[in-house]
PDB file with one MODEL, atoms N, CA, C and O in Angstrom:
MODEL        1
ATOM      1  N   UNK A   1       0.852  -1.187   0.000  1.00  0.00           N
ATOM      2  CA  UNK A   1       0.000   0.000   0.000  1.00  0.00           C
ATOM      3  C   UNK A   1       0.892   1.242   0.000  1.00  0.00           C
ATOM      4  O   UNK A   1       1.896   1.416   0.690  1.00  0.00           O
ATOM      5  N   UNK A   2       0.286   2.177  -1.002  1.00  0.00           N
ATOM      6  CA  UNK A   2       1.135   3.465  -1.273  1.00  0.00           C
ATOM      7  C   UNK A   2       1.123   4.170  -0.127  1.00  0.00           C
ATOM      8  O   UNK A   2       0.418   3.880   0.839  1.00  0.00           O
ATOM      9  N   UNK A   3       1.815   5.022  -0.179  1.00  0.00           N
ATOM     10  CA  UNK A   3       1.718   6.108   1.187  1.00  0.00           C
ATOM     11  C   UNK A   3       0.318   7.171   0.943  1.00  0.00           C
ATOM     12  O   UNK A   3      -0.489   7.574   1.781  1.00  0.00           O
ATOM     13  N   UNK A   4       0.393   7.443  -0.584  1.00  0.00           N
ATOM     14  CA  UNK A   4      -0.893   8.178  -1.580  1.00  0.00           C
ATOM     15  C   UNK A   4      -1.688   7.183  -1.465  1.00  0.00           C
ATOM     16  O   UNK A   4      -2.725   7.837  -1.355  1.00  0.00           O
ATOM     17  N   UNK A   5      -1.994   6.205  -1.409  1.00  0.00           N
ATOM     18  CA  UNK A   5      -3.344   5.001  -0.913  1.00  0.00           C
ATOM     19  C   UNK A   5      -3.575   5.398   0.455  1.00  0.00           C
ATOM     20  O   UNK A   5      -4.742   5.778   0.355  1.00  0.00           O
ATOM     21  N   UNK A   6      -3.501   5.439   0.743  1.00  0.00           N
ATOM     22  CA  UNK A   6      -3.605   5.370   2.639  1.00  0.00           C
ATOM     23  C   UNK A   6      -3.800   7.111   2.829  1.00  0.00           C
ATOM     24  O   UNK A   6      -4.418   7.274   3.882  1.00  0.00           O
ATOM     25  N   UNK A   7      -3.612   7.924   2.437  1.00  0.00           N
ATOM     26  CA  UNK A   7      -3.649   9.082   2.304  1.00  0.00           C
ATOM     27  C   UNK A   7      -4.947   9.757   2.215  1.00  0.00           C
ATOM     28  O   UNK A   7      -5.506  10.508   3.015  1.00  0.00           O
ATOM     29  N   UNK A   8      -5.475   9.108   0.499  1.00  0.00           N
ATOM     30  CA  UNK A   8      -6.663   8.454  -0.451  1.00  0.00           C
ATOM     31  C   UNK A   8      -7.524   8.247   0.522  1.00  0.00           C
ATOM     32  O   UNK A   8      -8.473   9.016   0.675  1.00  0.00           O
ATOM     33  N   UNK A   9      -7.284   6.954   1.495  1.00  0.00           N
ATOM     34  CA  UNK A   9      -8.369   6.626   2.033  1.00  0.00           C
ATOM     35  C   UNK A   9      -8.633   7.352   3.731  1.00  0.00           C
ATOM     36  O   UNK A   9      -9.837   7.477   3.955  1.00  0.00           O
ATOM     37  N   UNK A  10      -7.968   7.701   4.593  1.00  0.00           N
ATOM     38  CA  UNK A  10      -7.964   8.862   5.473  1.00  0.00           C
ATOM     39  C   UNK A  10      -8.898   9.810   5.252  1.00  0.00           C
ATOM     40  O   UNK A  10      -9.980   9.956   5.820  1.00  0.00           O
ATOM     41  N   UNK A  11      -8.357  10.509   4.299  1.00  0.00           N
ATOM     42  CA  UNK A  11      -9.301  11.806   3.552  1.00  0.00           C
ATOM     43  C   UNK A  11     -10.680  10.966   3.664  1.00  0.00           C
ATOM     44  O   UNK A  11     -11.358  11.226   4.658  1.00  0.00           O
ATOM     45  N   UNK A  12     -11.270   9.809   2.602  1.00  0.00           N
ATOM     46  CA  UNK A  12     -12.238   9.541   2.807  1.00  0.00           C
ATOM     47  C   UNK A  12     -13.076   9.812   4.086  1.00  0.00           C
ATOM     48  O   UNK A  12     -14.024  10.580   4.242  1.00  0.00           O
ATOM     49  N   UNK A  13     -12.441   8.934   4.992  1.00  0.00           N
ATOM     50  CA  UNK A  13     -12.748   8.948   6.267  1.00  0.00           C
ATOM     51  C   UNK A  13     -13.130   9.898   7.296  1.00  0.00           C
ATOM     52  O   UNK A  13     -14.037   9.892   8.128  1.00  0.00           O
ATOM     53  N   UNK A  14     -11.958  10.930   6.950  1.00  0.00           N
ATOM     54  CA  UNK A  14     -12.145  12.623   7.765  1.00  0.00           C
ATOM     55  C   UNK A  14     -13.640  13.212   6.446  1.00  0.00           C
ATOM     56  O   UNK A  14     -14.531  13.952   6.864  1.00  0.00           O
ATOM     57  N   UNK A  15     -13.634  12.863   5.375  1.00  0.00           N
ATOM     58  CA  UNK A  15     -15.081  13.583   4.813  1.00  0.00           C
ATOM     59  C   UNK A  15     -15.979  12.939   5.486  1.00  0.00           C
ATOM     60  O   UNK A  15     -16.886  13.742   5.705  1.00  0.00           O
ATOM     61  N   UNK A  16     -16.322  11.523   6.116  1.00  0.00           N
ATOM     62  CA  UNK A  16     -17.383  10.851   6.200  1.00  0.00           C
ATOM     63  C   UNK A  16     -17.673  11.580   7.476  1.00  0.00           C
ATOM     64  O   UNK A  16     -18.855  11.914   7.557  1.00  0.00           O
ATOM     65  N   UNK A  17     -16.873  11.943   8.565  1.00  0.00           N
ATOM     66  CA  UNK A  17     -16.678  12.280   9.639  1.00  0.00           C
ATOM     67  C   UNK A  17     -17.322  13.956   9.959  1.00  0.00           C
ATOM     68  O   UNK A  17     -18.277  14.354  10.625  1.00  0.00           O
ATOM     69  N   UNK A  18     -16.182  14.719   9.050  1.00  0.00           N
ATOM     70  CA  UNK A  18     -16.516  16.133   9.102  1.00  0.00           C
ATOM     71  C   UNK A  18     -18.138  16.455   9.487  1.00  0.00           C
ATOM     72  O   UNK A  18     -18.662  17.024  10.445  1.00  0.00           O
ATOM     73  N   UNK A  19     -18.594  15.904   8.443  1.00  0.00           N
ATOM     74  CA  UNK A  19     -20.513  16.633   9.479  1.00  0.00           C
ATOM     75  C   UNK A  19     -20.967  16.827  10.519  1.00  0.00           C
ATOM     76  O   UNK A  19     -21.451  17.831  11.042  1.00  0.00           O
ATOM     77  N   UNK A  20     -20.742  15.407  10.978  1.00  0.00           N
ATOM     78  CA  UNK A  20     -21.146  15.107  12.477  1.00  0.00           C
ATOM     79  C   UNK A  20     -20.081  16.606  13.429  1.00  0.00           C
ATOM     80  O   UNK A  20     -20.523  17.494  14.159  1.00  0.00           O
ATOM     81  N   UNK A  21     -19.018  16.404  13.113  1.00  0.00           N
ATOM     82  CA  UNK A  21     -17.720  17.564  13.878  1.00  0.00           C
ATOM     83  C   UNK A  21     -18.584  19.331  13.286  1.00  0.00           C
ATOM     84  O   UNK A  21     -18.693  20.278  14.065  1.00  0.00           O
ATOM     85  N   UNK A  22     -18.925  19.361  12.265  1.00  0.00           N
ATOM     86  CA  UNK A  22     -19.291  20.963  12.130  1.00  0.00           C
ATOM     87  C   UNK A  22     -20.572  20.816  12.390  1.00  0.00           C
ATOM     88  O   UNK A  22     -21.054  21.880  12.001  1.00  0.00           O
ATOM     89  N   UNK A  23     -21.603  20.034  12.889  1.00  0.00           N
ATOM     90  CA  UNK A  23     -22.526  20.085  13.734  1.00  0.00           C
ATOM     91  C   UNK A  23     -22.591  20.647  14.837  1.00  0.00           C
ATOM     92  O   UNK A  23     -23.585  21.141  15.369  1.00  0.00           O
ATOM     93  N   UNK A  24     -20.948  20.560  15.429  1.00  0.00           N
ATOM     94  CA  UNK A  24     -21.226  20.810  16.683  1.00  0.00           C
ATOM     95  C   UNK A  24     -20.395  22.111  17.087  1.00  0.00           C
ATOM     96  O   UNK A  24     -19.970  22.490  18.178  1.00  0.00           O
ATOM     97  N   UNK A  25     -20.315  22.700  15.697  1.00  0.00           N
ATOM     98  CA  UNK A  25     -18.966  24.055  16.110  1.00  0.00           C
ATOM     99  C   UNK A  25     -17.665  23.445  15.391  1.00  0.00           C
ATOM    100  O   UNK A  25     -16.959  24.388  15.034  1.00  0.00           O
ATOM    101  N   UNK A  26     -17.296  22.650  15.171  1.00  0.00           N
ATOM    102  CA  UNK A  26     -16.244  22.002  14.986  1.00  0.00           C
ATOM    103  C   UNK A  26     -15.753  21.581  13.904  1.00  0.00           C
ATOM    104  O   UNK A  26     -16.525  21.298  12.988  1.00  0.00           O
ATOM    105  N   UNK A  27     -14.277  21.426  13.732  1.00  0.00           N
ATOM    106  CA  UNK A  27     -13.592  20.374  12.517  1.00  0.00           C
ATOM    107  C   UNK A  27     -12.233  19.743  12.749  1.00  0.00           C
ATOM    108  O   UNK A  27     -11.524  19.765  13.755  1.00  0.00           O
ATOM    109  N   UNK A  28     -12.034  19.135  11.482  1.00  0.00           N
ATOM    110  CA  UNK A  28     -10.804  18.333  12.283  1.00  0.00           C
ATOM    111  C   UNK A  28      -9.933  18.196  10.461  1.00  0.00           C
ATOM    112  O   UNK A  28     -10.353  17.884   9.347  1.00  0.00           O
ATOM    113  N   UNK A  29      -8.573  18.627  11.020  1.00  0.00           N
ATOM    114  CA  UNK A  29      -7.689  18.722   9.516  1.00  0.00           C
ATOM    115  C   UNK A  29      -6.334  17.528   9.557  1.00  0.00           C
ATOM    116  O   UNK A  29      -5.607  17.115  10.460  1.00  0.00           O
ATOM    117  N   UNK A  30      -6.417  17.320   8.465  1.00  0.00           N
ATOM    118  CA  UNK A  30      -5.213  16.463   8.446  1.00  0.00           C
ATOM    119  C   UNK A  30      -3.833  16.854   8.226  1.00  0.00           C
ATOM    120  O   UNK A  30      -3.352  17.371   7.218  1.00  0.00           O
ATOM    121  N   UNK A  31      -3.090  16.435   9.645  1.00  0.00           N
ATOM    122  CA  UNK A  31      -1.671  17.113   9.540  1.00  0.00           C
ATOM    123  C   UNK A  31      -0.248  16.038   8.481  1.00  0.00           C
ATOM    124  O   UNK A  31       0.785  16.223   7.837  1.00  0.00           O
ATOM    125  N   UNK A  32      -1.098  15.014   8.897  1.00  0.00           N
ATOM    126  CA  UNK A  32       0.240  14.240   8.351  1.00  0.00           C
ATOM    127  C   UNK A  32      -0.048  13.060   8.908  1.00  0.00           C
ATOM    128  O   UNK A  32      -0.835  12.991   9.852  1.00  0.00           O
ATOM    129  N   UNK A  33       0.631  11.854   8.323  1.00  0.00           N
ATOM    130  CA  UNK A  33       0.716  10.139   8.861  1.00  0.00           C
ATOM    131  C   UNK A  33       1.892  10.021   8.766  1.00  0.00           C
ATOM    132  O   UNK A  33       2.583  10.712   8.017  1.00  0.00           O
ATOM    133  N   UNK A  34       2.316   9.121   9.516  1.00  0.00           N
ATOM    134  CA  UNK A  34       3.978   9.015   9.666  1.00  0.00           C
ATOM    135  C   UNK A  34       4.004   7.264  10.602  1.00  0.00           C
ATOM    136  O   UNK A  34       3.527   6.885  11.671  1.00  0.00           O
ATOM    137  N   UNK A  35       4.532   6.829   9.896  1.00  0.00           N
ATOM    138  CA  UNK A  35       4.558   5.160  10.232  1.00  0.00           C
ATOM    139  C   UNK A  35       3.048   4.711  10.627  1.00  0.00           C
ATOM    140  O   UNK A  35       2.971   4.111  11.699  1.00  0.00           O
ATOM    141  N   UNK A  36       1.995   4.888  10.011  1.00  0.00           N
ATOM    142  CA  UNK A  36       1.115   4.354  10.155  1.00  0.00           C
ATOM    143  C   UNK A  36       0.154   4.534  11.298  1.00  0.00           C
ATOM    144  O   UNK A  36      -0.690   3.732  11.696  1.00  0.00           O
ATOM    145  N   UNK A  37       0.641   6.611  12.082  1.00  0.00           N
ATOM    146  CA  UNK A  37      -0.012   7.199  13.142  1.00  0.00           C
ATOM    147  C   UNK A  37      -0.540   8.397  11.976  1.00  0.00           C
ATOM    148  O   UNK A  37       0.159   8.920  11.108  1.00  0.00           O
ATOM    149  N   UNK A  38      -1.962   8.631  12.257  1.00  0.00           N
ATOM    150  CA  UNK A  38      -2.125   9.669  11.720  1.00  0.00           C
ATOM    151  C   UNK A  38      -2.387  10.785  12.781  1.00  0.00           C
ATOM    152  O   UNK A  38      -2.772  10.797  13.950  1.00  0.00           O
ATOM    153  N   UNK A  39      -2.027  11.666  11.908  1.00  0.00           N
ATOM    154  CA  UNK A  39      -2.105  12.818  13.072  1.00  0.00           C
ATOM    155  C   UNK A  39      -2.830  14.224  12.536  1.00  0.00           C
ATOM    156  O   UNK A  39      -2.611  14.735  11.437  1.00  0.00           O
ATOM    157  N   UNK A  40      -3.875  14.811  13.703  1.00  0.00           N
ATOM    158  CA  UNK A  40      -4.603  15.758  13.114  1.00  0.00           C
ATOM    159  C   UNK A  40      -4.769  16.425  14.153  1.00  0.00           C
ATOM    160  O   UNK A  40      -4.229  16.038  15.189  1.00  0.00           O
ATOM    161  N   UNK A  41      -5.623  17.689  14.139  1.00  0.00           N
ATOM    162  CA  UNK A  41      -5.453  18.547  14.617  1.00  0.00           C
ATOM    163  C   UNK A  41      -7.579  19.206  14.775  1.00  0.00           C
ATOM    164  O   UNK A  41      -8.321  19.667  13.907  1.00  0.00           O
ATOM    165  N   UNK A  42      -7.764  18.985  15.897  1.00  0.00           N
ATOM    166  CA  UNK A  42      -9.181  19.334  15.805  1.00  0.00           C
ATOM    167  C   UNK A  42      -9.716  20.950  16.207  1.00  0.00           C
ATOM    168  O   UNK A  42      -9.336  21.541  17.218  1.00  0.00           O
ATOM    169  N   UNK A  43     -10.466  21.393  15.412  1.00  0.00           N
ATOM    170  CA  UNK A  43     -10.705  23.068  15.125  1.00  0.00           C
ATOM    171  C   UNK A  43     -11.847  22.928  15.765  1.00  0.00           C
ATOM    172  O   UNK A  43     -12.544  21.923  15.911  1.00  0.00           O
ATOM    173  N   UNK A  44     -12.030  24.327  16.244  1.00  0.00           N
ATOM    174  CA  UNK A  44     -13.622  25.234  16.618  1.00  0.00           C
ATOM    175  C   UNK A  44     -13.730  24.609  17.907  1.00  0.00           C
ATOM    176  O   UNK A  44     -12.915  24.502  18.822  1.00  0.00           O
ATOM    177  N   UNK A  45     -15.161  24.139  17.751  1.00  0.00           N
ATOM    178  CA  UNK A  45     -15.764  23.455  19.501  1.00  0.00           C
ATOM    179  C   UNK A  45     -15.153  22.383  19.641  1.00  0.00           C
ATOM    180  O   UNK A  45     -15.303  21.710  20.660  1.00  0.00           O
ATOM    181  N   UNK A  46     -14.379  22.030  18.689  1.00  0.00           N
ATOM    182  CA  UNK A  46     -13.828  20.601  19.032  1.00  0.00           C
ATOM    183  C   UNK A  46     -12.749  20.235  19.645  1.00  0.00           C
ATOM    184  O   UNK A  46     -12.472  19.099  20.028  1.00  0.00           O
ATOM    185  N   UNK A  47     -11.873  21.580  19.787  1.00  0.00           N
ATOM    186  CA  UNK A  47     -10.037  21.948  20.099  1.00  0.00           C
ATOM    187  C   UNK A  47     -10.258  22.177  21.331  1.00  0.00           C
ATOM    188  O   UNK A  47      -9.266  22.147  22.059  1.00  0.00           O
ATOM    189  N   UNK A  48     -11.593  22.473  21.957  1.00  0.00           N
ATOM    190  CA  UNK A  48     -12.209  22.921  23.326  1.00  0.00           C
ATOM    191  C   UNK A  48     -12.661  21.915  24.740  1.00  0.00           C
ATOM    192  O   UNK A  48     -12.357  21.844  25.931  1.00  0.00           O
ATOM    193  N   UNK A  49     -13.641  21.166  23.695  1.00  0.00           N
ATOM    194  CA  UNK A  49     -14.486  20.359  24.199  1.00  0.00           C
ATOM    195  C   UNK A  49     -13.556  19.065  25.244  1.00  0.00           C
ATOM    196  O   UNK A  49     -12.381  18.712  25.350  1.00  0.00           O
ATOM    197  N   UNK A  50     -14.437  18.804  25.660  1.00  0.00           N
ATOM    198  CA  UNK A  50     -14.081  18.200  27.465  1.00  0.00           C
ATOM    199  C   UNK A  50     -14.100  16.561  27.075  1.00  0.00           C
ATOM    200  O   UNK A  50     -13.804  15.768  27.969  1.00  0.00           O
ATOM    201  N   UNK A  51     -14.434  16.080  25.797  1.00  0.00           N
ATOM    202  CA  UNK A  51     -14.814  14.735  25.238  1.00  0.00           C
ATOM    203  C   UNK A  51     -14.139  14.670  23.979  1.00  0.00           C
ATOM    204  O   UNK A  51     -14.527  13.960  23.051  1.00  0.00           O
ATOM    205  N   UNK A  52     -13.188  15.365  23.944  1.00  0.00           N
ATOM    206  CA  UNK A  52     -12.517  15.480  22.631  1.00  0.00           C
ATOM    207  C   UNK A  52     -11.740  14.408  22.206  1.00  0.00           C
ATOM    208  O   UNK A  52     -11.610  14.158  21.008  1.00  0.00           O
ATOM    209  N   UNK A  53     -10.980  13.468  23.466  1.00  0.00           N
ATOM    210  CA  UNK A  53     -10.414  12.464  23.398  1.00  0.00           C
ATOM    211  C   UNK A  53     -11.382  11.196  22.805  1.00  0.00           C
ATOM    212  O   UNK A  53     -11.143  10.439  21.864  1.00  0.00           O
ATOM    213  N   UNK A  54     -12.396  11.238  23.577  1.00  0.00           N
ATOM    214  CA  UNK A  54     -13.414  10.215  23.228  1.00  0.00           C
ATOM    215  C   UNK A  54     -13.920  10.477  22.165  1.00  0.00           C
ATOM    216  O   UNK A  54     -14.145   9.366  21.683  1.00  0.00           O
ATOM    217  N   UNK A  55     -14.249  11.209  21.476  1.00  0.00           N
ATOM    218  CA  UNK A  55     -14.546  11.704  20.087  1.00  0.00           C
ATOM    219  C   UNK A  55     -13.438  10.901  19.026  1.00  0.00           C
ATOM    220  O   UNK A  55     -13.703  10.018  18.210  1.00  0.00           O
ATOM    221  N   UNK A  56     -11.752  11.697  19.420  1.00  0.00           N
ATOM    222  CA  UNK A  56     -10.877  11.078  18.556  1.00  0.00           C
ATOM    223  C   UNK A  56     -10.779   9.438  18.292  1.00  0.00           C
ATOM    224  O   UNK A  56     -10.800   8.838  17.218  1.00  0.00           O
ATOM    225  N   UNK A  57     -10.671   8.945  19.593  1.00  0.00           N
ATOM    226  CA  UNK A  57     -10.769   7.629  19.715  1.00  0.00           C
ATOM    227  C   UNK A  57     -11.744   6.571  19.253  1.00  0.00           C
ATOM    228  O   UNK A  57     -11.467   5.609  18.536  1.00  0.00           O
ATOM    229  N   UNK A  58     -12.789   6.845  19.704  1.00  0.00           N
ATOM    230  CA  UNK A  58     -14.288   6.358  19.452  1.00  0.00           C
ATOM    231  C   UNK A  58     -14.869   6.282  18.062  1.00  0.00           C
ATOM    232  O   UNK A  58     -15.431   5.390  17.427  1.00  0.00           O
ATOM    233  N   UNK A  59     -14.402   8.030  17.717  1.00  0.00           N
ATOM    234  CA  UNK A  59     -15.266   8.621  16.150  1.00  0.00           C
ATOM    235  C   UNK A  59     -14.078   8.699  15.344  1.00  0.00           C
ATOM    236  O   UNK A  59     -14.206   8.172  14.239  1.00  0.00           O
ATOM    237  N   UNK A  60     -13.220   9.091  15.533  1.00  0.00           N
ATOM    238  CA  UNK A  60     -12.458   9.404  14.536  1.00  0.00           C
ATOM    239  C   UNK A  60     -11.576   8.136  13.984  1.00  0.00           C
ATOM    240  O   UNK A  60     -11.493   7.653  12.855  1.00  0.00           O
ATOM    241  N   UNK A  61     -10.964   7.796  15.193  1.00  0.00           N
ATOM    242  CA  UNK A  61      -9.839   6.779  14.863  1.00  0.00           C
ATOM    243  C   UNK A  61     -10.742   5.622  14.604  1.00  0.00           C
ATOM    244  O   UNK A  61     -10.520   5.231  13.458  1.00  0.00           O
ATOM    245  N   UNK A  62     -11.721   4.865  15.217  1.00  0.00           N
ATOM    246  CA  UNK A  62     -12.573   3.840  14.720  1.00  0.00           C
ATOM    247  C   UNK A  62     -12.937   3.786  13.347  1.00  0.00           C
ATOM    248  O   UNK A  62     -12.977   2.770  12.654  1.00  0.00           O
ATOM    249  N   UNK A  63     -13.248   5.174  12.938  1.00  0.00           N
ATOM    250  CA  UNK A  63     -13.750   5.564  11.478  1.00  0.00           C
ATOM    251  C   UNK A  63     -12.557   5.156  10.473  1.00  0.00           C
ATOM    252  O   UNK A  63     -12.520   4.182   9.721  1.00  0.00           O
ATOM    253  N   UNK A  64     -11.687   6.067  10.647  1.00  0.00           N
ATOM    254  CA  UNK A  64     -10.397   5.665   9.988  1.00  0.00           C
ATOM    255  C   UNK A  64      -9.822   4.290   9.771  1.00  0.00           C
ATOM    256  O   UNK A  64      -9.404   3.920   8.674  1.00  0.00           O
ATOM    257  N   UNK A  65      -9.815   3.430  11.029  1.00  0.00           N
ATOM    258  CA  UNK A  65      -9.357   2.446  10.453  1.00  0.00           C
ATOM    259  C   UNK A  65     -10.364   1.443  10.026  1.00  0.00           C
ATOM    260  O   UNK A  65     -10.061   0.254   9.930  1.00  0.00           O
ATOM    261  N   UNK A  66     -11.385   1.828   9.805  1.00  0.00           N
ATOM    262  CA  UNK A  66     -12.431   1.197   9.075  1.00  0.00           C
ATOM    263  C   UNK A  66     -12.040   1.516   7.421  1.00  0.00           C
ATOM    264  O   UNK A  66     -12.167   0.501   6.737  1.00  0.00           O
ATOM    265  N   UNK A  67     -11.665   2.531   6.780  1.00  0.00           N
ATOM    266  CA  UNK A  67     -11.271   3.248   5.968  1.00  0.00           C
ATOM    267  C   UNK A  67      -9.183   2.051   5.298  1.00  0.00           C
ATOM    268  O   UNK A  67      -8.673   1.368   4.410  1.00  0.00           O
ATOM    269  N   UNK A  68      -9.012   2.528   6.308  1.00  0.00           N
ATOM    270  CA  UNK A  68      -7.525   2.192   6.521  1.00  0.00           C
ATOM    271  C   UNK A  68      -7.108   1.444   7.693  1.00  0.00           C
ATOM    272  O   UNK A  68      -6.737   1.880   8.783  1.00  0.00           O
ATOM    273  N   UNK A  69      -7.240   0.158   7.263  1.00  0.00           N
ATOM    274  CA  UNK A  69      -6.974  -0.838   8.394  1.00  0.00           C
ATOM    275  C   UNK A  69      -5.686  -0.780   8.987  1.00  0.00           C
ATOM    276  O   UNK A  69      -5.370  -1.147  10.119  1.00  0.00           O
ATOM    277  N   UNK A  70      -4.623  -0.027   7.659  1.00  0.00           N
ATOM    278  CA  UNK A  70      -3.153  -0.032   8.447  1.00  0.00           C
ATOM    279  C   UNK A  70      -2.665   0.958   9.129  1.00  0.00           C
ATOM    280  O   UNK A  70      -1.448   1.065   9.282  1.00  0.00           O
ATOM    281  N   UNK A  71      -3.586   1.886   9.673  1.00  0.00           N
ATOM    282  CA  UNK A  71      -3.396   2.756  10.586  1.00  0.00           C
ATOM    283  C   UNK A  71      -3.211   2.412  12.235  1.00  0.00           C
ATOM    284  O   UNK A  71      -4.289   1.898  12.532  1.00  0.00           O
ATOM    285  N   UNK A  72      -2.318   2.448  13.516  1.00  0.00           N
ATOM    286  CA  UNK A  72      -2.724   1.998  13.853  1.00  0.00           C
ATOM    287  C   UNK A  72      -2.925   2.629  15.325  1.00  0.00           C
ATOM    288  O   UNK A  72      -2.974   2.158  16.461  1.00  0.00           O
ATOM    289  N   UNK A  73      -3.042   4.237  14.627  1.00  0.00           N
ATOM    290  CA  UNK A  73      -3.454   4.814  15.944  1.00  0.00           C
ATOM    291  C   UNK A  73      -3.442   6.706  15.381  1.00  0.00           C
ATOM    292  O   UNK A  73      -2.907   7.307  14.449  1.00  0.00           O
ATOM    293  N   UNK A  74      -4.221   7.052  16.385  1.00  0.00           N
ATOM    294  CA  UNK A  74      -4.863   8.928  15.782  1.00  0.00           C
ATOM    295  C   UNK A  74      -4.487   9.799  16.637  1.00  0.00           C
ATOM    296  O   UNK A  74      -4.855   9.454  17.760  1.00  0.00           O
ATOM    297  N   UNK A  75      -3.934  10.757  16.637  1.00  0.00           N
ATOM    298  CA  UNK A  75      -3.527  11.836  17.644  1.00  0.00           C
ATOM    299  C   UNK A  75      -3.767  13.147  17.361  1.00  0.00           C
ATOM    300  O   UNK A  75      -3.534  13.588  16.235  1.00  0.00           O
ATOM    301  N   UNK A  76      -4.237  13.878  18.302  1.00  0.00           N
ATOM    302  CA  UNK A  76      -4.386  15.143  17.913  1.00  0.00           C
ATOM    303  C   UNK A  76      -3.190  16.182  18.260  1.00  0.00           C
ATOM    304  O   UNK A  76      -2.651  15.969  19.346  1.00  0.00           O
ATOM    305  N   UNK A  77      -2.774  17.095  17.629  1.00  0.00           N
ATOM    306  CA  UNK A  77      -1.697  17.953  17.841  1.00  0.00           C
ATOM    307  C   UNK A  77      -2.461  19.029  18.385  1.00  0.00           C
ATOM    308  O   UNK A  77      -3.452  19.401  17.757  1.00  0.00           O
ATOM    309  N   UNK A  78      -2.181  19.530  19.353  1.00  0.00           N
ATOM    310  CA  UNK A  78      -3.098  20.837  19.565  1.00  0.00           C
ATOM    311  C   UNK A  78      -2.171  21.847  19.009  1.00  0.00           C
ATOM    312  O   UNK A  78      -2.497  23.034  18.978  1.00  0.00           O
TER     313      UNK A  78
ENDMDL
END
């Protein structure tokens, strides 16, 4: 798998995602993957919020590696 495959499919993942996040004030951008951690950075109500971890974990990173199975973990950079 390309590094542009996995890239490809991320993006998917952060579009499927994004709604639910600017529902609530919020978004979330992609900074970069690097050995198979992706790493992003969550905007608005979301850079704030008190459940932000559980969000990443739960919503985001679950999503993703549904997307990209060879991911094998999500972090947010504040």
């Amino acid at each position: 798998m390309s590094a542009q495959e996995t890239q490809i499919k991320v993006e998917k993942a952060l579009d499927e995602i994004r709604p639910f996040l600017i529902s609530d004030g919020g978004n979330i951008k992609l900074l970069g993957i690097e050995e198979n951690i992706v790493k992003v950075q969550l905007e608005g109500a979301c850079s704030g919020c008190t459940v932000n971890q559980m969000t990443l974990k739960n919503g985001v990173e679950a999503t993703i590696k549904k997307y990209a199975p060879e991911i094998e973990e999500v972090i947010n950079v504040a």
